[in-house]
C-alpha positions as CSV (number, residue, x, y, z in Angstrom):
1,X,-34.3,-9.5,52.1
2,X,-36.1,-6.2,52.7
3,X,-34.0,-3.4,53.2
4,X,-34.8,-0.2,55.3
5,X,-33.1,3.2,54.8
6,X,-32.7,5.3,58.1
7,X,-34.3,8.4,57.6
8,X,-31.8,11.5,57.5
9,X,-32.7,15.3,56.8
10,X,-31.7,16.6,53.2
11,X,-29.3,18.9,53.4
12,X,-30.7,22.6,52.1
13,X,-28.8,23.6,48.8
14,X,-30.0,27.5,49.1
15,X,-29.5,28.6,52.2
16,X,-27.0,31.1,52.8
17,X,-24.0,30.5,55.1
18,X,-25.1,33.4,57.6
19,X,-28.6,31.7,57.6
20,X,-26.8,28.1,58.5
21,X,-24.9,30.1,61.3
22,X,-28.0,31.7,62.8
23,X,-29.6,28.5,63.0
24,X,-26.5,27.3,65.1
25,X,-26.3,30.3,67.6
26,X,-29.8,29.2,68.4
27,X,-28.6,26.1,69.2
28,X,-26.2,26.8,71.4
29,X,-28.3,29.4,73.5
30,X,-30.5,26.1,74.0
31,X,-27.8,23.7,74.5
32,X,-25.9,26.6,76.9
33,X,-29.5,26.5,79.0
34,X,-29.0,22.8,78.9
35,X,-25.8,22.8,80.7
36,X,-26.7,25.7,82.9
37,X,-29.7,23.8,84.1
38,X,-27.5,20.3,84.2
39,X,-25.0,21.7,86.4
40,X,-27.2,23.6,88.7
41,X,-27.7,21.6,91.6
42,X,-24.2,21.2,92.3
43,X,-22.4,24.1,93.7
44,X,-26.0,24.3,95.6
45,X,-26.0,20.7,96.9
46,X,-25.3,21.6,100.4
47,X,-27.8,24.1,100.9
48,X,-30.3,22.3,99.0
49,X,-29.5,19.1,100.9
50,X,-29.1,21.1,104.4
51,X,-33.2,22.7,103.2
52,X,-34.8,19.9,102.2
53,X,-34.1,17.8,104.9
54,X,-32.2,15.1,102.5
55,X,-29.4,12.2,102.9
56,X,-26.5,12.5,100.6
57,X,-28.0,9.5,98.8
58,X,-30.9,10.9,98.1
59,X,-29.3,14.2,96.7
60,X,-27.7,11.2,94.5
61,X,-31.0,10.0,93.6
62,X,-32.2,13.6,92.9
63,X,-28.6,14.6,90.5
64,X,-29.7,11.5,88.5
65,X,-32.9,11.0,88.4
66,X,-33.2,13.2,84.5
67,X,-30.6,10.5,83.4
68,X,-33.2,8.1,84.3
69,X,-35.9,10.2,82.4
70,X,-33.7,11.2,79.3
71,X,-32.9,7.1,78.6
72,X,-36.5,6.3,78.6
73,X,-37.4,9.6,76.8
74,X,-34.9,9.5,74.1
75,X,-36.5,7.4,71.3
76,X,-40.1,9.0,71.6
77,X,-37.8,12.4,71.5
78,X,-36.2,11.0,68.4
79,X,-39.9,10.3,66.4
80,X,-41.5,14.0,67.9
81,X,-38.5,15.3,65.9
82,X,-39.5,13.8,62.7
83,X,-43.1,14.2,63.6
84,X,-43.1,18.0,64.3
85,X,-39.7,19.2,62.8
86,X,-36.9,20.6,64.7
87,X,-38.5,24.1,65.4
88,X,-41.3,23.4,67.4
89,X,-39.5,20.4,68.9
90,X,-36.4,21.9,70.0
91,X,-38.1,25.1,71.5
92,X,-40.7,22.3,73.4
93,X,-37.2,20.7,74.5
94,X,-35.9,23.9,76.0
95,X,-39.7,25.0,77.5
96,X,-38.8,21.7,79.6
97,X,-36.1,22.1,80.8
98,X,-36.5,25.7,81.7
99,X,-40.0,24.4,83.6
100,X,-37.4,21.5,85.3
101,X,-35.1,24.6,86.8
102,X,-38.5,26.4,87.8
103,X,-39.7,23.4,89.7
104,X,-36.8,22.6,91.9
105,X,-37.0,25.8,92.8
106,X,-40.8,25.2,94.2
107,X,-39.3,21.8,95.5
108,X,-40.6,20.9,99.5
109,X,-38.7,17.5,99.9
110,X,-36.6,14.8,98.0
111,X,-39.6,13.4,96.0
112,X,-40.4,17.1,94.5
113,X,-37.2,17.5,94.0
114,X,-36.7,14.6,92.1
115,X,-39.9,14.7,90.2
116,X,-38.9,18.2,88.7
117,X,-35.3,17.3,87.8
118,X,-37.4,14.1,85.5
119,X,-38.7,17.0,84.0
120,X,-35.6,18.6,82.6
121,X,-34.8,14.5,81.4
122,X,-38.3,14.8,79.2
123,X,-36.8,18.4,77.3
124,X,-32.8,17.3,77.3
125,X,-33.0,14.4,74.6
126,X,-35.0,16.1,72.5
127,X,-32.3,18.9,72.0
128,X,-29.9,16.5,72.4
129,X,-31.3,14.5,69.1
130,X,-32.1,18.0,67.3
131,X,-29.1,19.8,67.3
132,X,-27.0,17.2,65.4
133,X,-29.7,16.8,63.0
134,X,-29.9,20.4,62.4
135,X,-26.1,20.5,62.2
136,X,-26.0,17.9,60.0
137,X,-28.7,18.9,57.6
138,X,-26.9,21.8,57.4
139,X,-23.1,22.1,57.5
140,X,-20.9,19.2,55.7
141,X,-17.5,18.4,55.2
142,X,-14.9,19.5,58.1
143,X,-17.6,22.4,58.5
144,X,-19.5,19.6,59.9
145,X,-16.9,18.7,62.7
146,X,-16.1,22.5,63.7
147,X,-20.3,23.0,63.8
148,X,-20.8,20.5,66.0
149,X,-17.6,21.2,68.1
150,X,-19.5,24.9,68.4
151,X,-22.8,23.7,69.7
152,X,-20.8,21.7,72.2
153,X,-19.5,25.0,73.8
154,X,-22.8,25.6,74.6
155,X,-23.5,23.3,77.5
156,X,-19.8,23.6,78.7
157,X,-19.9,27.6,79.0
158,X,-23.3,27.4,80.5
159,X,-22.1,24.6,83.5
160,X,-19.2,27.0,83.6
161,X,-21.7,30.0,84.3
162,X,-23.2,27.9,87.0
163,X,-20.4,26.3,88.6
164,X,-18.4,29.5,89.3
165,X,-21.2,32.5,89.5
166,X,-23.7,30.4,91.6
167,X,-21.6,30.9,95.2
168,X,-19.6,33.7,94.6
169,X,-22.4,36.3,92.5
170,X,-25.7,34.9,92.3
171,X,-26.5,33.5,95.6
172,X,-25.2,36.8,97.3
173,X,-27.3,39.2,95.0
174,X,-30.3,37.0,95.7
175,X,-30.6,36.8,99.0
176,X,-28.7,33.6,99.4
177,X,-31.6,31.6,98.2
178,X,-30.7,28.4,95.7
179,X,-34.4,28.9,94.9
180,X,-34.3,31.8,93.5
181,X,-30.9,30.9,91.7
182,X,-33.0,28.1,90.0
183,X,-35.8,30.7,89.4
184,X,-33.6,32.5,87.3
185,X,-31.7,29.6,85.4
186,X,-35.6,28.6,84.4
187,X,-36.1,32.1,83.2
188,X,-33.0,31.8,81.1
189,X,-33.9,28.8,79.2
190,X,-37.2,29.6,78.2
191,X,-35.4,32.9,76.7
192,X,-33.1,30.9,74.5
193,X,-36.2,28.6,73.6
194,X,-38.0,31.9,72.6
195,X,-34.6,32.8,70.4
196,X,-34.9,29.1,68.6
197,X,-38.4,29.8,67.9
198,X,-37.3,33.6,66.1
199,X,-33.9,32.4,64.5
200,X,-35.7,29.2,63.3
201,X,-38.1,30.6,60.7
202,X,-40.5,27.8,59.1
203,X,-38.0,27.4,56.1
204,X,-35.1,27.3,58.0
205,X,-35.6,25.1,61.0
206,X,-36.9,21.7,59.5
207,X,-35.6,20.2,56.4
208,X,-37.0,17.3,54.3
209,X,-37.0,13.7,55.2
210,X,-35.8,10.8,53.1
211,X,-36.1,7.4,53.2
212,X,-38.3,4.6,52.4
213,X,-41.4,3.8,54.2
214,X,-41.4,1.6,56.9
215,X,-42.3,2.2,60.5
216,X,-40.2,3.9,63.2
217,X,-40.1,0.6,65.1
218,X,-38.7,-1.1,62.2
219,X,-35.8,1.7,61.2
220,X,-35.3,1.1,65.2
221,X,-34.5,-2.4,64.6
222,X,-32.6,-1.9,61.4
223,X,-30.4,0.3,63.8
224,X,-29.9,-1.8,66.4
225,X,-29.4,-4.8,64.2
226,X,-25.9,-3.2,62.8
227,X,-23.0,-4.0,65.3
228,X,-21.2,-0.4,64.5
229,X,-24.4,0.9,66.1
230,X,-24.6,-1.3,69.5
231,X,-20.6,-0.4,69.7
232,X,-21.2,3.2,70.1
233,X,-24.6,3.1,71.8
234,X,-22.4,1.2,74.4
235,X,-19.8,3.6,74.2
236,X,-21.8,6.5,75.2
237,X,-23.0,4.5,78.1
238,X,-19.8,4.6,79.7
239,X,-19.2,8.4,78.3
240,X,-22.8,9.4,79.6
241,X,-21.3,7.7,83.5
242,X,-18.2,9.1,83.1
243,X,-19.6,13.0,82.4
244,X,-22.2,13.1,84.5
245,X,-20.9,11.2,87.5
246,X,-18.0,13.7,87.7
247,X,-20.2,16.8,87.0
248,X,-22.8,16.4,89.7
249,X,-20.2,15.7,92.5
250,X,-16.7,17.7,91.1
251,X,-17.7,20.5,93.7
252,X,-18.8,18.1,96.7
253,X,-15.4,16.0,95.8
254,X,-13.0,19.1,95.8
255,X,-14.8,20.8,99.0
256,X,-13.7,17.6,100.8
257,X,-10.4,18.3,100.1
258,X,-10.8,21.5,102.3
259,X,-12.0,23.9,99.5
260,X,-14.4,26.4,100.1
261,X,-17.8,26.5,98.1
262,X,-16.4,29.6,96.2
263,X,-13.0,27.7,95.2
264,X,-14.4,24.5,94.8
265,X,-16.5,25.8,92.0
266,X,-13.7,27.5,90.5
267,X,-11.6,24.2,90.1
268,X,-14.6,22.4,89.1
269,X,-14.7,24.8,86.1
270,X,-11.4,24.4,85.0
271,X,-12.7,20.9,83.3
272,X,-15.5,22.2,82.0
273,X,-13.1,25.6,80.4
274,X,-10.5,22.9,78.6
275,X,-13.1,21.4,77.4
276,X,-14.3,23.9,74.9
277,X,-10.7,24.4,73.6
278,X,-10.8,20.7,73.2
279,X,-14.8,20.8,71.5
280,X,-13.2,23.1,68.6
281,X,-10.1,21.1,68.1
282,X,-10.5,17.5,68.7
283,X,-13.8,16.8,66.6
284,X,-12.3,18.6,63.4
285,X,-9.2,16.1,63.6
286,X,-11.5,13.2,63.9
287,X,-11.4,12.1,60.4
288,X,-12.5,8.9,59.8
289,X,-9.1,7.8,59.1
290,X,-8.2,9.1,62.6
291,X,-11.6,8.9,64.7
292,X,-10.6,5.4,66.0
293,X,-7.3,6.5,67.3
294,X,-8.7,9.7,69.0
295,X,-11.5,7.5,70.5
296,X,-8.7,5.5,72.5
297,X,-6.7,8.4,73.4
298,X,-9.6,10.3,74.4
299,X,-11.0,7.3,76.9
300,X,-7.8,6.4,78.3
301,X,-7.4,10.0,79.1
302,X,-10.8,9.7,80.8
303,X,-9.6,6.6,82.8
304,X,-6.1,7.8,84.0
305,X,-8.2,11.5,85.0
306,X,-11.0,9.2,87.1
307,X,-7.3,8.2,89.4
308,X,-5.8,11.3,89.5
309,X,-9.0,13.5,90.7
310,X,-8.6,10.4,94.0
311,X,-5.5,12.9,95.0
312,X,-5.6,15.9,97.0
313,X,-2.3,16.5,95.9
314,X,-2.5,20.1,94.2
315,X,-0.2,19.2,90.9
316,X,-2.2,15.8,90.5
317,X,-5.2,17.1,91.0
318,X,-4.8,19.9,88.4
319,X,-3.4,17.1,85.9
320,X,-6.4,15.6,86.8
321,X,-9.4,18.2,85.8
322,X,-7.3,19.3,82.9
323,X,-7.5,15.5,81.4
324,X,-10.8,15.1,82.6
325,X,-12.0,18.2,80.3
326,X,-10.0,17.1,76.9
327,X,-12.0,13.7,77.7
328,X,-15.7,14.9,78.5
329,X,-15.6,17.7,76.3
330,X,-14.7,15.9,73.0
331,X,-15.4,11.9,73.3
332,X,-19.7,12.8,73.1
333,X,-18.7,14.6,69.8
334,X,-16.8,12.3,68.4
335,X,-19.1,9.4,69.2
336,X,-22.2,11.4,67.5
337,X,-19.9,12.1,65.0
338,X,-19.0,8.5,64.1
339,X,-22.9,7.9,64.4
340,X,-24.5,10.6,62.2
341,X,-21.5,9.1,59.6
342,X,-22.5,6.3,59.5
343,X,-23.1,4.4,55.9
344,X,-26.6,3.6,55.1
């Protein structure tokens, strides 16, 4: 039987721990962008709903409609990262999704609007797929887990950015335009793409690959033929629904408990803020002894928040987002964890 080994970057003996770090700050200004841009249509839904003329389900459509985009995306991501390298790749990823936040802006109806926010699902798996695998070419050990636990602030802090500055600063210092709030979000990705491309000189963004021949299709197949492999894919399934559904319509969900647009994204923060206490705790405790146990926690934590966050009841509800943060923040990490982990 012919075996074939899954390619994984070599892990740089020279490089000095400041150079490792820089590489990682660069990751998390793209991956910040990334949850800036994720999160930004939600504290505007109304508006953007109320300009464009739109039914609520197509603003649905619209919120997941880069979902859509980043599925079918994600394995040609995953070959122009070993094609290319991560430089160039991740600072293509964040040029996307920064051109995603500039198109909504220039949206005139609900099939503009959704075209553009495809765009950002084109740029999103391709940093998603680079940043563990600059991570794991360079950090090892429990460095490993608190690296990745990092980069995974980056996203939360920047949805955080958007959920709570987006009514109460942004939108009055720009002429209360959600266009122009976009405008700006664009502006601040293709920044932190710019970064990458500085921070990530030649020899320090891309790393050798090893492994034995064979095409990508058929290390695709070798992947998909290992049962560990299916069980996680189908894991983060339900993780990817259980993030996203609750990020896109948190604000809508809370303002119809009577909040105001300025409160509501407040308490839709408070998630998002746990959450990064949780990304620098949680995914250095998942050991491998312990990563199965913290897996079930974590998702029945995700399950008992998805009941609680049905109550308008102010002590449930706050039970509620605070569970709902330990769980979205951490169970991603812990998945890519178990992934990148993996045996050969």
């Amino acid at each position: 039987m012919e075996h074939v080994t899954i390619a994984l970057p070599k892990r740089s003996k020279n490089r000095m721990p400041s150079q490792r770090w820089l590489l990682l700050f660069g990751v998390w200004l793209l991956y910040g962008s990334f949850g800036l841009i994720a999160a930004s249509l939600a504290p505007i839904a109304t508006l953007v709903i109320n300009d464009l003329n739109m039914t609520h389900s197509e603003m649905g459509l619209a919120m997941g409609a880069w979902q859509l985009a980043y599925i079918a995306a994600a394995v040609p991501a995953g070959m122009l990262l070993d094609k290319i390298g991560t430089r160039p790749a991740l600072a293509l990823g964040g040029l996307l999704v920064g051109l995603s936040a500039l198109a909504r802006g220039y949206a005139i109806d609900a099939q503009s609007l959704v075209l553009a926010v495809m765009l950002f699902g084109l740029g999103g798996p391709i940093i998603s797929a680079g940043a563990p695998k600059v991570v794991v070419a360079n950090f090892e050990g429990s460095s490993r887990g608190l690296a990745m636990g990092i980069y995974m602030t980056g996203p939360a802090i920047g949805s955080i950015i958007s959920l709570t500055l987006t009514n109460s600063v942004l939108l009055p210092l720009l002429e209360h335009s959600w266009r122009n709030v976009l405008m700006l979000w664009g502006g601040v990705a293709i920044a932190a793409s710019v970064v990458w491309y500085i921070l990530a000189t030649p020899h320090l963004g891309d790393e050798e690959q090893t492994g034995a021949g064979g095409s990508q299709l058929r290390v695709i197949g070798n992947l998909l033929a290992r049962p560990t492999v299916l069980i996680v894919l189908g894991m983060s399934v339900c993780v990817f629904l259980f993030n996203h559904g609750l990020n896109n319509w948190l604000p809508e969900i809370l303002k119809s408990y009577g909040m105001s647009a300025v409160n509501a994204g407040y308490w839709a923060a408070i998630p998002t803020l746990i959450g990064i206490m949780g990304s620098l705790i949680i995914p250095r405790l998942a050991t491998p002894e312990r990563r199965f146990h913290i897996l079930i926690a974590l998702a029945l934590a995700s399950l008992v928040a998805s009941l609680m966050l049905r109550s308008s009841t102010g002590d449930i509800l706050t039970v509620g987002l605070l569970l709902q943060g330990v769980a979205k923040s951490s169970l991603m990490t812990v998945l890519i964890l178990t992934l990148v982990e993996l045996p050969e």
